[in-house]
MDAnalysis code that builds the backbone (N, CA, C; Angstrom):
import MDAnalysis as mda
import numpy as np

u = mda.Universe.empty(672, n_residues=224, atom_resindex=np.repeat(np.arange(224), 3), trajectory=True)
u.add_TopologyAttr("name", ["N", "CA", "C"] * 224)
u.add_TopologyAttr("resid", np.arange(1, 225))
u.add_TopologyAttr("resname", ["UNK", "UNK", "UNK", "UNK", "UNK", "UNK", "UNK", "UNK", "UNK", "UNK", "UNK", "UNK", "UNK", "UNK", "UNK", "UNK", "UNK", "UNK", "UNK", "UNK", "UNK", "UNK", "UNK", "UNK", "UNK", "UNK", "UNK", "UNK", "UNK", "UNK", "UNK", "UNK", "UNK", "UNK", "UNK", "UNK", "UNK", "UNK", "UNK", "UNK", "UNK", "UNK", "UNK", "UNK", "UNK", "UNK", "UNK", "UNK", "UNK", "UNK", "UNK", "UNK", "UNK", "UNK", "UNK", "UNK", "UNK", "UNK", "UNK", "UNK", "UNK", "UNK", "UNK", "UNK", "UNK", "UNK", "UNK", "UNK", "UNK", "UNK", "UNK", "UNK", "UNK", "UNK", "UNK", "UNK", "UNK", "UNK", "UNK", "UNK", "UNK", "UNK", "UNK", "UNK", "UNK", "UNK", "UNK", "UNK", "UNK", "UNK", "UNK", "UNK", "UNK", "UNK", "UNK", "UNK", "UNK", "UNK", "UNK", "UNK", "UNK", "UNK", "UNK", "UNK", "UNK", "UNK", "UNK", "UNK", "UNK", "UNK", "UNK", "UNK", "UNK", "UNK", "UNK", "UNK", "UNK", "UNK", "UNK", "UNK", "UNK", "UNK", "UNK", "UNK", "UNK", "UNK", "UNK", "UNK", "UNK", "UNK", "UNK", "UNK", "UNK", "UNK", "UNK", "UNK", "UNK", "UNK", "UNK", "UNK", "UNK", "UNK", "UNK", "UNK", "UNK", "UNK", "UNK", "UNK", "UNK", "UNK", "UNK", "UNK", "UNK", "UNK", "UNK", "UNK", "UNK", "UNK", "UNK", "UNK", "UNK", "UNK", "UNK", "UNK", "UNK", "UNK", "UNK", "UNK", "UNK", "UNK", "UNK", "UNK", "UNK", "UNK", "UNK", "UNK", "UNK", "UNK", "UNK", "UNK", "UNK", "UNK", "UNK", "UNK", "UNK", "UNK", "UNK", "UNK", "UNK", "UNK", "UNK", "UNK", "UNK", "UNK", "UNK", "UNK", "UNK", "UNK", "UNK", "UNK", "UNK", "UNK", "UNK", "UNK", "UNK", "UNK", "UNK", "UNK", "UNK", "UNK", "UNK", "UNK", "UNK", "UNK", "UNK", "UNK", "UNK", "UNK", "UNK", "UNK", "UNK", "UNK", "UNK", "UNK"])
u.atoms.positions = np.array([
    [-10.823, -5.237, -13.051],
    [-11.463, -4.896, -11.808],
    [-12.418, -3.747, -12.059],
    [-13.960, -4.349, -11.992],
    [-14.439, -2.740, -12.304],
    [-15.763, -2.612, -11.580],
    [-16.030, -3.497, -10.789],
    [-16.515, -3.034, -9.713],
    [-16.054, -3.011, -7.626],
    [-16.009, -4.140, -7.253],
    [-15.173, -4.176, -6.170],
    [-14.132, -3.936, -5.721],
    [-13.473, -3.305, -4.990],
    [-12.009, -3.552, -5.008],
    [-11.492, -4.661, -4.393],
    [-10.437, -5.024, -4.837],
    [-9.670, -6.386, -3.666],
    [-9.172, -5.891, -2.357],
    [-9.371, -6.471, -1.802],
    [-8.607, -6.490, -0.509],
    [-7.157, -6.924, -0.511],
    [-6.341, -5.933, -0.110],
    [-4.908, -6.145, -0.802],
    [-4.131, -6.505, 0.460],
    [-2.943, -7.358, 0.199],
    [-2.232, -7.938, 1.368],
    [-1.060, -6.578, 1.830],
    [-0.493, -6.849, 2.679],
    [0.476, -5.803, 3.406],
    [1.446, -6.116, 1.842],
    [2.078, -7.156, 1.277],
    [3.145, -7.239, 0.984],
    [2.672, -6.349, -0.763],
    [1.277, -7.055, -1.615],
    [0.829, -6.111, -2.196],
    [0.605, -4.719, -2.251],
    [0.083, -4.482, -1.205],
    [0.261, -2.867, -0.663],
    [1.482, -2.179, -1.153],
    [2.802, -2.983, -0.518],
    [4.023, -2.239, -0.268],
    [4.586, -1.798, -1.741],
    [4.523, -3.376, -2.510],
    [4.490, -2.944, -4.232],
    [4.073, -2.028, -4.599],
    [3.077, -1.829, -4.628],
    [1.968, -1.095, -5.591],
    [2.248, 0.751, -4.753],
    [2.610, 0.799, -3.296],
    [3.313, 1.685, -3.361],
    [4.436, 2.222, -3.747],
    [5.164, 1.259, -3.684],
    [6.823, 2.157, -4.210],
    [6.609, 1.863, -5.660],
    [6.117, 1.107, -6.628],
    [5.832, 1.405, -8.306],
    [5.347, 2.782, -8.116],
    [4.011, 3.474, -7.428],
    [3.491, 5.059, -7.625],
    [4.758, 5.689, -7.066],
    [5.739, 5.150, -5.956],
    [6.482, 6.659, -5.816],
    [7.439, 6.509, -6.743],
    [8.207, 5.408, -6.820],
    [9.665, 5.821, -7.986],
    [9.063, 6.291, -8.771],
    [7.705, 6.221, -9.487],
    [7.032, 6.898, -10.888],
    [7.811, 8.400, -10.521],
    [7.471, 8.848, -9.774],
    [7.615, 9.982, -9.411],
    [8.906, 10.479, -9.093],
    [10.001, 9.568, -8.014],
    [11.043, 9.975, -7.889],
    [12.569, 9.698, -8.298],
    [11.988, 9.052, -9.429],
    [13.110, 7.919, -9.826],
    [12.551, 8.075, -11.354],
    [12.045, 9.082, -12.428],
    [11.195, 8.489, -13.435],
    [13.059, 8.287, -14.205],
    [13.646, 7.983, -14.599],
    [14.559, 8.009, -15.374],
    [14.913, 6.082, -14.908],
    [14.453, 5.545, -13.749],
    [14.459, 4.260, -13.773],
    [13.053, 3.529, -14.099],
    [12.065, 3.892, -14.095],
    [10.895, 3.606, -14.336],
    [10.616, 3.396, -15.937],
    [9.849, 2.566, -15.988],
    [9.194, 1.534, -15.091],
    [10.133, 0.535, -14.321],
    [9.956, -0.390, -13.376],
    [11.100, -0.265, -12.224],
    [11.032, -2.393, -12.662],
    [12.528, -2.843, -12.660],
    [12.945, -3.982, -12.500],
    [12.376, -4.531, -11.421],
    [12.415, -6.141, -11.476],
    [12.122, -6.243, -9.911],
    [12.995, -6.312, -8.568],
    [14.433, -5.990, -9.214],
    [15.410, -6.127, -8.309],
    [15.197, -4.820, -7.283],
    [15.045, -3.587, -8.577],
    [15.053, -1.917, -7.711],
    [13.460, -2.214, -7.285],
    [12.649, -2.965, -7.664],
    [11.471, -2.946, -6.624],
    [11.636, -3.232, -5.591],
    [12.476, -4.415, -5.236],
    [12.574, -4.950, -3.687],
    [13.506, -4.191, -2.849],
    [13.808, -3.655, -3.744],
    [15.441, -2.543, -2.624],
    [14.335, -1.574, -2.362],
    [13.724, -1.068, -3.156],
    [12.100, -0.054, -2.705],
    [11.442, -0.501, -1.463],
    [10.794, -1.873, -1.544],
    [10.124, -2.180, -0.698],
    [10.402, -2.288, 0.596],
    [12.477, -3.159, 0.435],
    [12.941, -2.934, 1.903],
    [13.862, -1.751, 2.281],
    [13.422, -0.803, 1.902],
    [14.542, 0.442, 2.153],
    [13.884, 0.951, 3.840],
    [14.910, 1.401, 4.578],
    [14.749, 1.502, 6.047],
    [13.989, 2.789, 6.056],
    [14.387, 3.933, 5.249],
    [13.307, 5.303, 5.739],
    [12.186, 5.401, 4.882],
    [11.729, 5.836, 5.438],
    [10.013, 6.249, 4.798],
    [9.376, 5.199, 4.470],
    [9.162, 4.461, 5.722],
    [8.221, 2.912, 5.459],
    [8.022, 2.737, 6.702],
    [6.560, 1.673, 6.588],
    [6.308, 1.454, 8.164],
    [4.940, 0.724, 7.722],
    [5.201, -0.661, 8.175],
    [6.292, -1.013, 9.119],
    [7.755, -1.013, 7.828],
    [8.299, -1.794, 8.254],
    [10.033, -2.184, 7.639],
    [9.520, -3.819, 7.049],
    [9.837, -3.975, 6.461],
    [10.126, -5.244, 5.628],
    [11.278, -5.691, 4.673],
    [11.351, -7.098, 4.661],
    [12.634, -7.841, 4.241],
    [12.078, -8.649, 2.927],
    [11.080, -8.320, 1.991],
    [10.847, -9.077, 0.975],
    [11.749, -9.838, 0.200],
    [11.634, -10.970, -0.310],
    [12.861, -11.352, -1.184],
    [11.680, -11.374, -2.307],
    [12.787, -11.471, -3.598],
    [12.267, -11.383, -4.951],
    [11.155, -12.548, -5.623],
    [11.247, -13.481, -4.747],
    [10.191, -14.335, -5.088],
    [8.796, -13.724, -4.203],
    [8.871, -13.357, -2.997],
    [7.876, -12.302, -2.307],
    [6.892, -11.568, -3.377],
    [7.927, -10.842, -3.960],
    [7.665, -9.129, -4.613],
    [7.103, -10.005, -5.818],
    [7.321, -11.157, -6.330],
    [6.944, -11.309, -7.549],
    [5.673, -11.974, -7.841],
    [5.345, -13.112, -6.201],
    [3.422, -13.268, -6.171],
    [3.157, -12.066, -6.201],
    [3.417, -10.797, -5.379],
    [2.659, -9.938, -5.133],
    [2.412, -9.352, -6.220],
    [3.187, -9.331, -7.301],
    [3.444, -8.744, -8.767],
    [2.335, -8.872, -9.640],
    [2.705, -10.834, -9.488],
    [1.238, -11.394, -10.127],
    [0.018, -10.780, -9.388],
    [0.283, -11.053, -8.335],
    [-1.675, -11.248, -8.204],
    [-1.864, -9.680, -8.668],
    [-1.071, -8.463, -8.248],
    [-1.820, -6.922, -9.062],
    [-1.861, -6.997, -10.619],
    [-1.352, -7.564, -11.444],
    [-1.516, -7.707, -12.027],
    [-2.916, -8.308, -12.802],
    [-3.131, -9.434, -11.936],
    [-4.308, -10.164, -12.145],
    [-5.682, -9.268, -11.593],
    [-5.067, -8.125, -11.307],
    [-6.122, -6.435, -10.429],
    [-6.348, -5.923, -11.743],
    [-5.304, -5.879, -12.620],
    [-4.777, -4.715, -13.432],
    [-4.166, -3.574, -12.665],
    [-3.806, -3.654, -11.692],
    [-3.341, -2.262, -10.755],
    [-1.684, -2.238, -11.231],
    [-1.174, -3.347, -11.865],
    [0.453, -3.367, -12.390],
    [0.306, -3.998, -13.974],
    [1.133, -3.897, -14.570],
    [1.557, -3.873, -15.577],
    [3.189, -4.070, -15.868],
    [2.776, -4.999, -16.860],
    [4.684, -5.778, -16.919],
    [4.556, -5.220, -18.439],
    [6.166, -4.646, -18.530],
    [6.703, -3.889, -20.040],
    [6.872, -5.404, -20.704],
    [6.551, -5.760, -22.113],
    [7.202, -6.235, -23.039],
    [8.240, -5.481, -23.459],
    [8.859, -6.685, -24.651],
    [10.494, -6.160, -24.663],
    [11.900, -5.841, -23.854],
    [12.782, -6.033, -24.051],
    [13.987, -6.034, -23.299],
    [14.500, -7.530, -22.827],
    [15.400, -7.593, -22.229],
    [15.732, -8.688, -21.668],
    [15.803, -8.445, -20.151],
    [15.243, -7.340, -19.465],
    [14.557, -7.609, -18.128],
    [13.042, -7.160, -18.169],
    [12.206, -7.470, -17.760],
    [10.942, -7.277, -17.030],
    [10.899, -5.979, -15.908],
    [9.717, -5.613, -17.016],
    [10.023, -4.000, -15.723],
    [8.235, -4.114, -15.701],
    [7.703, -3.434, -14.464],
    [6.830, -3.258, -13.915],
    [6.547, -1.730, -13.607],
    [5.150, -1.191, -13.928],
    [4.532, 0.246, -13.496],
    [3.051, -0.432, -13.141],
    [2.701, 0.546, -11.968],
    [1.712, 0.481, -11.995],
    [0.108, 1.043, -12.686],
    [-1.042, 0.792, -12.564],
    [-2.037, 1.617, -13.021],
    [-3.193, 1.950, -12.236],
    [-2.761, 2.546, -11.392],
    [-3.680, 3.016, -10.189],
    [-4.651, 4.022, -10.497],
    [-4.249, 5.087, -11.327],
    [-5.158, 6.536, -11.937],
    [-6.342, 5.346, -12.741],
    [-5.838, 4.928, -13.892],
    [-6.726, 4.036, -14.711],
    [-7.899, 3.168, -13.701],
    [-7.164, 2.248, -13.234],
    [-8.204, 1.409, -12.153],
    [-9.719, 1.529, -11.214],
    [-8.855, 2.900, -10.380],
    [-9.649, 3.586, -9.262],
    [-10.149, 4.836, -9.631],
    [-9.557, 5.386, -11.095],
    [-10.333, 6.466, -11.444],
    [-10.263, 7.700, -10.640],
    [-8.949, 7.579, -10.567],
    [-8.600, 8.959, -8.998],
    [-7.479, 9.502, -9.885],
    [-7.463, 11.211, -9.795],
    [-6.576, 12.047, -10.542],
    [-5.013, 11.674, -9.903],
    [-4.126, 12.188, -10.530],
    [-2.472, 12.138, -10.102],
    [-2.441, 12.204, -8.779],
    [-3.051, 13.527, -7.727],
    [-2.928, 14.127, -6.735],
    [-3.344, 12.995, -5.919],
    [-4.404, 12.274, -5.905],
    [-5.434, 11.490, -4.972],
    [-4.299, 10.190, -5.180],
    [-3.372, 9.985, -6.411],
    [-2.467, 8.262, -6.271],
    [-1.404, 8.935, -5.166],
    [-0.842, 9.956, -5.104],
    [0.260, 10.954, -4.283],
    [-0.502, 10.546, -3.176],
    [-1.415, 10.990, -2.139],
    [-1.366, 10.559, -1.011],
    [-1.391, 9.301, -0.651],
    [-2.603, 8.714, -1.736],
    [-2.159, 7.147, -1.291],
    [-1.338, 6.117, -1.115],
    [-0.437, 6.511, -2.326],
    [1.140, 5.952, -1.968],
    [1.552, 6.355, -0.620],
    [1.029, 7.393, -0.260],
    [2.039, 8.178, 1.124],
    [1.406, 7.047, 2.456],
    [0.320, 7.046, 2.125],
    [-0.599, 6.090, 3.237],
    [-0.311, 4.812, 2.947],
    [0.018, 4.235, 1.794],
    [0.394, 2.281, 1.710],
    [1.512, 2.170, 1.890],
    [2.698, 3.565, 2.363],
    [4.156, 3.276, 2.076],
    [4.655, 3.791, 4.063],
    [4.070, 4.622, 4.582],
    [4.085, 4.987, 5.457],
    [2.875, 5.102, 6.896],
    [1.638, 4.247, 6.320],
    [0.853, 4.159, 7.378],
    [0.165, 5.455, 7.897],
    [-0.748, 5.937, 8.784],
    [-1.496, 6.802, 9.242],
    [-0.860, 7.832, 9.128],
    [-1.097, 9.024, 8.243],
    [-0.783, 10.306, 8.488],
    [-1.683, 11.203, 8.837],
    [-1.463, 12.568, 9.219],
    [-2.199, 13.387, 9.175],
    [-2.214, 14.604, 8.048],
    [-3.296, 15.162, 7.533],
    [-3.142, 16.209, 6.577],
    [-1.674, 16.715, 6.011],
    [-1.208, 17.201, 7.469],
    [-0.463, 18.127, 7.451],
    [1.349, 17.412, 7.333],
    [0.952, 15.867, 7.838],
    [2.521, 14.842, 7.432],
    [2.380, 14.590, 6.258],
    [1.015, 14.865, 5.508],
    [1.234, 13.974, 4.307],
    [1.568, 15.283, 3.343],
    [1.322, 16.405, 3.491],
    [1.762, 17.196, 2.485],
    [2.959, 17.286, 2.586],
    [3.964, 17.165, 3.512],
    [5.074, 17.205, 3.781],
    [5.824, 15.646, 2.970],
    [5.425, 14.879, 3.562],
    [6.088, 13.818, 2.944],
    [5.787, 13.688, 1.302],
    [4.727, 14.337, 0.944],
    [4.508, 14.233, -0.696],
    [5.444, 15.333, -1.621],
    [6.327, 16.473, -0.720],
    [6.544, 17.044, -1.689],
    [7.654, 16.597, -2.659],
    [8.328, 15.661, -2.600],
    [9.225, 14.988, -3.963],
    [7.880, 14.658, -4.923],
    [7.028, 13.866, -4.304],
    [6.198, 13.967, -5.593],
    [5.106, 14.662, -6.077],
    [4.846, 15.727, -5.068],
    [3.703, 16.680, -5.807],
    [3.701, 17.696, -4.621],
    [4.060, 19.168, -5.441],
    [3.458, 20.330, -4.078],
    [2.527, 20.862, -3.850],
    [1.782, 20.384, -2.970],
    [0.150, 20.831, -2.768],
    [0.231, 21.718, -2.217],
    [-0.341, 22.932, -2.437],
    [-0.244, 24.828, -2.164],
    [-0.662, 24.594, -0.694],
    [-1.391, 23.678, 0.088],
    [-1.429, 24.093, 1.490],
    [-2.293, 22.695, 2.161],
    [-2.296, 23.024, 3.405],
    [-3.093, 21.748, 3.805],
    [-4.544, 21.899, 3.664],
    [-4.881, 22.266, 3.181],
    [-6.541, 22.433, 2.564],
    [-6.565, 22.051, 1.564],
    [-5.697, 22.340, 0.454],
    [-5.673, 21.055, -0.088],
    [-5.586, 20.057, -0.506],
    [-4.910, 19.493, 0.445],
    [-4.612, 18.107, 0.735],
    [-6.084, 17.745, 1.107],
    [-6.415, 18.386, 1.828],
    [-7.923, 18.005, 2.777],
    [-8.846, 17.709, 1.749],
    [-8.721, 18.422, 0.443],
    [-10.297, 18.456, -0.162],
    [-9.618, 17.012, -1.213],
    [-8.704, 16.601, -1.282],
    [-8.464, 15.565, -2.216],
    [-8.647, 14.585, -1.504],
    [-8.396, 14.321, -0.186],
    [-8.735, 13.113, 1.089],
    [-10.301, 13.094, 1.382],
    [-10.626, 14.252, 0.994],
    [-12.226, 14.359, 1.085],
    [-12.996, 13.310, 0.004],
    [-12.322, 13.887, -1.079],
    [-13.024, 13.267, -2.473],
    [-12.507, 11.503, -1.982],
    [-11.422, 11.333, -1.730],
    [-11.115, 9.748, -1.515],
    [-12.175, 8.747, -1.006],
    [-12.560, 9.841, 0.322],
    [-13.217, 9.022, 1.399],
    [-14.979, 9.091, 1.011],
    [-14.944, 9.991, 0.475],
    [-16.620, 10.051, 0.001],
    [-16.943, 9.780, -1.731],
    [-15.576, 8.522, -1.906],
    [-15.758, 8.249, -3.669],
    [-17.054, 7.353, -4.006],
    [-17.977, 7.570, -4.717],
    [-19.098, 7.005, -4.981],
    [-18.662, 5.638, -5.458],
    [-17.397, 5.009, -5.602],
    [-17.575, 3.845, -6.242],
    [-17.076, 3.018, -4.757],
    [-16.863, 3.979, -4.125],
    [-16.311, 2.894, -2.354],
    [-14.922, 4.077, -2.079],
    [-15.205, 4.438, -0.836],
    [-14.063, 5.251, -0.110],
    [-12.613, 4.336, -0.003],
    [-11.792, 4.997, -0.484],
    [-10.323, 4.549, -0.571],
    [-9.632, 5.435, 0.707],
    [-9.670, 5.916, 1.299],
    [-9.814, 6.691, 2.955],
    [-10.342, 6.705, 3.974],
    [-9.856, 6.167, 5.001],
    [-10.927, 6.919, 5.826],
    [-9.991, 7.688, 6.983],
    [-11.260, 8.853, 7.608],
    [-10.738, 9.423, 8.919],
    [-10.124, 8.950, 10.198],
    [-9.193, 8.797, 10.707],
    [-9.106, 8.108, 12.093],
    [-9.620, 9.029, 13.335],
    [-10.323, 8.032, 14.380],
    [-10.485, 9.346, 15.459],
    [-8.932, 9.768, 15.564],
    [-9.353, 11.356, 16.905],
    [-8.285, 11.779, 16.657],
    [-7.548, 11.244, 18.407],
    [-6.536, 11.177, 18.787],
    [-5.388, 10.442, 19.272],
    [-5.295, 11.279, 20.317],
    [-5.195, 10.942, 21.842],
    [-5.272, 12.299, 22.596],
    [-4.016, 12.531, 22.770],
    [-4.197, 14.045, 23.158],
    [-3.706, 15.127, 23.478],
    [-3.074, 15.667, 21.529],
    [-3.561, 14.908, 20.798],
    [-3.518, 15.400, 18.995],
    [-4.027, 16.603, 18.712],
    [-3.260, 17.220, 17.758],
    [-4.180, 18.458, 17.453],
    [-4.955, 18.101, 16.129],
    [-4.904, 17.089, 15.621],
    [-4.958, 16.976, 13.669],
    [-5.474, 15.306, 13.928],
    [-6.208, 15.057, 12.959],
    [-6.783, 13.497, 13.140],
    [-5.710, 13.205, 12.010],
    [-5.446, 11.745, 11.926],
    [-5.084, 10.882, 10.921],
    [-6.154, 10.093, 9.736],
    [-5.256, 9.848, 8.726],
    [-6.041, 9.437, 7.768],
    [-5.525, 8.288, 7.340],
    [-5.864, 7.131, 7.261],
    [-5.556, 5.600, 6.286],
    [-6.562, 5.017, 5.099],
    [-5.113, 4.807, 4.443],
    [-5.968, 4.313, 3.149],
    [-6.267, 3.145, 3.602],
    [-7.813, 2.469, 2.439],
    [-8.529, 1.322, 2.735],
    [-8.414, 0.263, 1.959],
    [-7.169, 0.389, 0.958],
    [-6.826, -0.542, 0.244],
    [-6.520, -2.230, 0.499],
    [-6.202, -2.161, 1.932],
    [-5.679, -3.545, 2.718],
    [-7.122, -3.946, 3.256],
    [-8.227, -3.139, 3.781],
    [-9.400, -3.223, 4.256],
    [-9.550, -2.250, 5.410],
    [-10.193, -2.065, 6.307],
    [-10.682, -1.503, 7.593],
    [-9.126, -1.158, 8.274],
    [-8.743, -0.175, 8.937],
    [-7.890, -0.342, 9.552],
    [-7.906, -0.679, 10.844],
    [-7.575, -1.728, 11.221],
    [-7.120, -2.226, 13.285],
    [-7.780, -0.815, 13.935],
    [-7.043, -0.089, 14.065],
    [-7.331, 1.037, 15.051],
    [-8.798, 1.960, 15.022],
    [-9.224, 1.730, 13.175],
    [-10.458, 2.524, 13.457],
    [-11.959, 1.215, 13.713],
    [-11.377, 0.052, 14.072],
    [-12.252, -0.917, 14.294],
    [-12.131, -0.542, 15.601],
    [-10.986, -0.590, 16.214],
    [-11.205, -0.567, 17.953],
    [-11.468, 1.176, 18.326],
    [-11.709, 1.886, 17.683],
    [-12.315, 2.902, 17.804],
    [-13.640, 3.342, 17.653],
    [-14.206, 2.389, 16.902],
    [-15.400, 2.516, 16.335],
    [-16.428, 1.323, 17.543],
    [-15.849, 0.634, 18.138],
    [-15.900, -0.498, 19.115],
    [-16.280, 0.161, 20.345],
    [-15.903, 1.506, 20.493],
    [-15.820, 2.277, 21.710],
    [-14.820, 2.041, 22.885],
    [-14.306, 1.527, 22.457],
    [-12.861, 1.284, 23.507],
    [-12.392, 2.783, 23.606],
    [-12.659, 2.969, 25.324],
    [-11.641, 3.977, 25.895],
    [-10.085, 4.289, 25.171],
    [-9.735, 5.297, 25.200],
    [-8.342, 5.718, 24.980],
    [-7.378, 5.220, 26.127],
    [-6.299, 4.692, 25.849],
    [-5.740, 4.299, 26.674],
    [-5.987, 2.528, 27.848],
    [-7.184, 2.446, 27.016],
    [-7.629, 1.591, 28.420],
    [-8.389, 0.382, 27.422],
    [-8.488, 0.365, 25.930],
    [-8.428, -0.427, 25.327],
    [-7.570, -1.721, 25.558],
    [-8.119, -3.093, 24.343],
    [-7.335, -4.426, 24.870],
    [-6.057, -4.183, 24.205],
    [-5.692, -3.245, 23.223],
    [-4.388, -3.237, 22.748],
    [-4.315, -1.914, 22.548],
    [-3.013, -1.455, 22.964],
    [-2.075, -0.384, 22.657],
    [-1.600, 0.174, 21.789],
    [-1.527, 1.055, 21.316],
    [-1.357, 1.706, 19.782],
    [0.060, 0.861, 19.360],
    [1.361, 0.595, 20.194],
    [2.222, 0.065, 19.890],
    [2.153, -1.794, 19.704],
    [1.293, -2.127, 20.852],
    [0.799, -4.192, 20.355],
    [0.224, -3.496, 19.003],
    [-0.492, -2.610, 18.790],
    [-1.729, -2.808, 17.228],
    [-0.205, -2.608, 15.933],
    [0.642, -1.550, 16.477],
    [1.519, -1.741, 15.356],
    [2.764, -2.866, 15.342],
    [3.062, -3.551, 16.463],
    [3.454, -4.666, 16.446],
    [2.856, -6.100, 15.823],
    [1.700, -5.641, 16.200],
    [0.682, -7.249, 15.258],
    [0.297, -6.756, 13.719],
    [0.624, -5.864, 13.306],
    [0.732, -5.569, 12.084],
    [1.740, -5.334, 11.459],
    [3.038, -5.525, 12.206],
    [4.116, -5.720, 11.522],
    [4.042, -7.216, 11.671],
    [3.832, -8.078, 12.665],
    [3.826, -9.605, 12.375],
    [2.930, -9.731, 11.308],
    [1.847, -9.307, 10.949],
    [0.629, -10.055, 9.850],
    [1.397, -10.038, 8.391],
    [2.115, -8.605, 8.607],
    [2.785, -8.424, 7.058],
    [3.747, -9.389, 7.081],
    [4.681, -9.883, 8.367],
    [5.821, -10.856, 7.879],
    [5.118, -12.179, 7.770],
    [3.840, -12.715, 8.188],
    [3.373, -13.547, 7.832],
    [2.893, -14.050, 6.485],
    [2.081, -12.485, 6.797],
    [1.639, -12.742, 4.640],
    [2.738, -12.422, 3.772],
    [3.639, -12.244, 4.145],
    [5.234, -12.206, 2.775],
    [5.183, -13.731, 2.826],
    [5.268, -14.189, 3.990],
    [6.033, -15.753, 3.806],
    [4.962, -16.717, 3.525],
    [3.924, -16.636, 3.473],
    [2.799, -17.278, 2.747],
    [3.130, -17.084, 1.736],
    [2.935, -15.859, 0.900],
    [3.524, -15.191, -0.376],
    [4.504, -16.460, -1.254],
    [5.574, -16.345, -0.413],
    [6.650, -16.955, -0.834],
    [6.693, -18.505, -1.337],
    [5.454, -19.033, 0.038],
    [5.123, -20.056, 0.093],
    [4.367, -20.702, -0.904],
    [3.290, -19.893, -1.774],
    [2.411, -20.045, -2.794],
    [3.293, -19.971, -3.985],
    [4.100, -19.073, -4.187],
    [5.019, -18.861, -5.342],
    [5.645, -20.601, -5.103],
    [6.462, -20.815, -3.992],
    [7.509, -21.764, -4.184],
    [6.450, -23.176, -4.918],
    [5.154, -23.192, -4.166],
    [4.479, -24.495, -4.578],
    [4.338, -24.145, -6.157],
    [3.609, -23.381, -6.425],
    [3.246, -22.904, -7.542],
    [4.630, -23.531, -9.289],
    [5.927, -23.201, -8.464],
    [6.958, -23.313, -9.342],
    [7.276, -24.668, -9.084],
    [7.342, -25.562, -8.036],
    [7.165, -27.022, -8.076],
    [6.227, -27.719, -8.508],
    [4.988, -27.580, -8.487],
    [3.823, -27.764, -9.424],
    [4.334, -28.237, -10.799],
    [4.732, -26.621, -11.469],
    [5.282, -26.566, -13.143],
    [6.081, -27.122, -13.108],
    [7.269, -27.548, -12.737],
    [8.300, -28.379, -12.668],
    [8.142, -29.836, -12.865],
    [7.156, -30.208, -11.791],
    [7.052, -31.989, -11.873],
    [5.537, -31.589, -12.924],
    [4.916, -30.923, -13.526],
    [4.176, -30.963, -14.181],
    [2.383, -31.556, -13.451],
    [2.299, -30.909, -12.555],
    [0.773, -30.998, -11.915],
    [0.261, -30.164, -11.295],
    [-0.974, -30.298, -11.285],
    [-1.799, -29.324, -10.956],
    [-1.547, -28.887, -9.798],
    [-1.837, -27.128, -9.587],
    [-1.453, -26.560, -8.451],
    [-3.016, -26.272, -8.112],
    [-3.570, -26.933, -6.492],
    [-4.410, -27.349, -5.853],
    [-4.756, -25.773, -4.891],
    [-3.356, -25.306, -4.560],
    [-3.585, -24.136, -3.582],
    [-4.786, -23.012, -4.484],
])
């Protein structure tokens, strides 16, 4: 991948986040099986939305980053372990993969949630600078991996989402000029239809894998 980026699915996303955080909070299991990947992906705190991947899920999603170069499968052993390569790829220091994991694993933060939620994996001396590394994200000459969200009323602090999945819902209907409050969807329908899109695209996911392995089986070409 070395000019565009892909447009990455919710269930890709979720991978390619918890490979950057166990790097970090777990390095004594890392690079990570795919069993402790999926207990990653569906673990109940510090995620959002919540998801139920099963291991055939996690393992299109595996392939296709792979086929990014954004993952990487260990040779040797008799299990298959997976890390990712996000610094290499996107060309963004340690600090700049730390928030973004925080944003593909937990959705819209602000400055000041994300230094908080990053400190298992990195302590940034203050929220400034956090700010100037979200800065560099969003104004990266090869394509912004950030962007600003307006800010949310009665908010004191705007939010920030990564652009790895594409545009985010909310800063389209913001950018649309839809009133606060009086928009066609509600901050809670926008995070409800984005928890349906992700359980949709897992089970597509699943769906491509399952053809894919019946294909090789009866020995013919896979058409999808």
């Amino acid at each position: 991948m070395t000019s565009a980026l892909p447009i990455l699915s919710a269930v890709e996303t979720r991978v390619l986040g918890v490979l950057a955080e166990k790097q970090r909070t777990v390095p004594d299991s890392y690079p990570l099986t795919l069993n402790t990947l999926v207990s990653g992906c569906n673990q109940k705190t510090s995620r959002n939305p919540l998801m139920e991947l099963s291991e055939t899920e996690a393992q299109a999603a595996l392939d296709s980053l792979k086929g990014y170069s954004l993952v990487m499968e260990s040779s040797g052993g008799r299990v298959a372990r997976y890390e990712h390569n996000i610094e290499r790829v996107l060309r963004v220091p340690s600090q700049s993969t730390i928030l973004l994991t925080v944003l593909m694993l937990r959705g819209p933060q602000t400055a000041g949630e994300l230094r908080i939620a990053s400190e298992r994996m990195h302590n940034f001396a203050d929220i400034s600078s956090v700010e100037a590394f979200l800065d560099e994200l969003a104004e990266r000459p090869a394509g912004a991996l950030v962007v600003k969200l307006g800010r949310l009323p009665g908010a004191r602090e705007s939010r920030w989402m990564h652009l790895l999945a594409g545009p985010p819902l909310e800063h389209m209907l913001e950018t649309a000029g839809a009133p606060a409050g009086r928009g066609d969807a509600s901050l809670g329908e926008v995070a409800a239809l984005k928890a349906n899109v992700a359980r949709l695209e897992a089970e597509v996911a699943a769906l491509k894998a399952l053809t894919a392995r019946i294909c090789s089986e009866l020995g013919i070409a896979d058409q999808a």
